[in-house]
C-alpha positions in Angstrom: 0.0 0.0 0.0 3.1 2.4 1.1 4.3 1.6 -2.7 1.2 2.4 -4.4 0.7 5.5 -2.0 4.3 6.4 -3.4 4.0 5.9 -6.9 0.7 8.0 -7.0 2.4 10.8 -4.6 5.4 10.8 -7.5 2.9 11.0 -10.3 1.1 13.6 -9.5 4.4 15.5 -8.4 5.3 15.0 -12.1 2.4 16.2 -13.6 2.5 19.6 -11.2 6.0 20.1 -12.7 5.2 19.6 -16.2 2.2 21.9 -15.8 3.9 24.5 -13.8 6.6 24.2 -17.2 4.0 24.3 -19.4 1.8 27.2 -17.6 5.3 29.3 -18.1 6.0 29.0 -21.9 5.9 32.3 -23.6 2.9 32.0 -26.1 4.0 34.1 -29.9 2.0 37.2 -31.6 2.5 36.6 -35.2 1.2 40.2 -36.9 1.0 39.9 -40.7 1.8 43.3 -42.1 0.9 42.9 -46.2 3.0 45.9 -46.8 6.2 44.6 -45.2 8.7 44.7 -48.3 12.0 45.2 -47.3 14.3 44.4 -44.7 14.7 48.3 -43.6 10.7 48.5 -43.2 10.9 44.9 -41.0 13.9 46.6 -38.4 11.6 49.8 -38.0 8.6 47.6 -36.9 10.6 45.8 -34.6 12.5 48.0 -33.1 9.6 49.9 -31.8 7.7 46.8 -30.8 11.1 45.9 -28.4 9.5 48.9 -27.2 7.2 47.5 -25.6 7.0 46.2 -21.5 7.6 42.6 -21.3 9.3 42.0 -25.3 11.7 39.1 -24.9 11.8 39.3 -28.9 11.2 40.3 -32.4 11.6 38.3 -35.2 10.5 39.3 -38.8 9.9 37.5 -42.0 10.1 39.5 -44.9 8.7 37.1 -47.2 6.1 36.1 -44.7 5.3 39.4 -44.1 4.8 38.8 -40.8 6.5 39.4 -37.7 6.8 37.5 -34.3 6.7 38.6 -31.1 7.8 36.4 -28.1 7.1 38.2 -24.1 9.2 37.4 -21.6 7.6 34.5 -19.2 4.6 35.6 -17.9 4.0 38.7 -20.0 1.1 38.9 -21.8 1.0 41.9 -24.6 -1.9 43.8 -25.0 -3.3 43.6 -29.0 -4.3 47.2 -28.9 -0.6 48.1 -27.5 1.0 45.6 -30.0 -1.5 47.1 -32.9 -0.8 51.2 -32.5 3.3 49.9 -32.1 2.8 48.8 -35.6 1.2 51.6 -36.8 3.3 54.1 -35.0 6.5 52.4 -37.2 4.3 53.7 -40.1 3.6 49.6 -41.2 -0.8 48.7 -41.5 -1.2 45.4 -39.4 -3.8 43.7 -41.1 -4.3 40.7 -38.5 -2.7 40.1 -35.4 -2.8 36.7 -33.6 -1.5 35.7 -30.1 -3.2 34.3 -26.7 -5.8 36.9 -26.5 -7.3 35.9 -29.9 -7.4 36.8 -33.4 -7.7 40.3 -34.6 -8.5 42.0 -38.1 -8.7 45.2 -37.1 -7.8 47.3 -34.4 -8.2 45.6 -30.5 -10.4 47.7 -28.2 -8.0 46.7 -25.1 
């Protein structure tokens, strides 16, 4: 009974960690910016989005058009916040995707 009692008491220890690891994985927002031509245009964007509390990193891909933007652990970015970045770099997001959903147009929050 002890090793039963154990074996449950290490299992469930296990699944705490990998939950705990899980929970703390930085989640991506891709933004897809049609306009995005050149590699000059792609620094601008991301330079302002490092900008931004809680930016870990910016990645962009030209021929994707898109750019990728990984928070620090535990950091969630606003859309809104992550949107106007965008637009402040003079760049039109056109949809924006991370943990707080999908967006076409500009986030309220």
């Amino acid at each position: 009974m002890k090793q039963v009692i154990a074996a449950f008491a290490l299992a469930v220890g296990m699944i705490a960690l990998a939950v705990t690891a899980y929970a703390g994985e930085p989640v991506p927002t891709t933004i897809l910016i049609p306009d995005l031509h050149c590699a000059a245009c792609a620094k601008k964007v991301t330079t302002k989005l490092t900008t931004l509390p809680g930016v870990a990193k910016a990645e962009a891909d030209v021929k994707a058009k898109t750019i990728t933007l990984t928070p620090k652990v535990g950091t969630v970015f606003s859309p809104k916040a992550v949107w106007e970045a965008v637009e402040q770099a003079e760049e039109v997001p056109t949809k924006l995707t991370g943990p707080s959903g999908t967006f076409t147009k500009k986030p309220l929050s």
